[in-house]
C-alpha angles and dihedrals in degrees: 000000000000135000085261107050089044092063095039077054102046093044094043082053093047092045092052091046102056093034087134099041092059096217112188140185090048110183140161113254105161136009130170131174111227103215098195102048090029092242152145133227118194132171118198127181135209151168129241121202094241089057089051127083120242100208108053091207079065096040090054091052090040127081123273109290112268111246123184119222130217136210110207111198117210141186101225090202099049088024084228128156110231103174149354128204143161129280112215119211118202115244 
């Protein structure tokens, strides 16, 4: 597997994941190969429509939008994903 398929994987599994959730704004932020467990390691991040403004004059004076990240764990050989967990960003 290559970088590219890894993070169309990872975001096709986040995506299915969080259907009724209708994320939204899903975009690549990290991803590292992990030689020695053959393994990726991609964060994504996302927004969700409680975390975004409705009225865009408030959104402007507000602060930036929250979004959550995600870390996507794959097998690199079977192109599996084994976990997903949370990436915390300091405040």
């Amino acid at each position: 597997m290559n970088v590219k398929e890894a993070v169309r994987l990872a975001k096709e599994y986040v995506l299915d994941l969080f259907a009724e959730e209708e994320i939204n704004n899903l975009g690549l932020e990290e991803v590292e190969f992990y030689e020695g467990e053959q393994a990726w390691s991609v964060t994504v991040g996302f927004s969700r429509p409680w975390e975004v403004p409705n009225d865009m004059i408030l959104a402007s004076l507000a602060k930036p939008s929250c979004r959550s990240y995600k870390i996507v764990r794959i097998d690199d050989k079977a192109g599996q994903v084994k976990s997903i967990k949370n990436r915390e960003v300091p405040a």
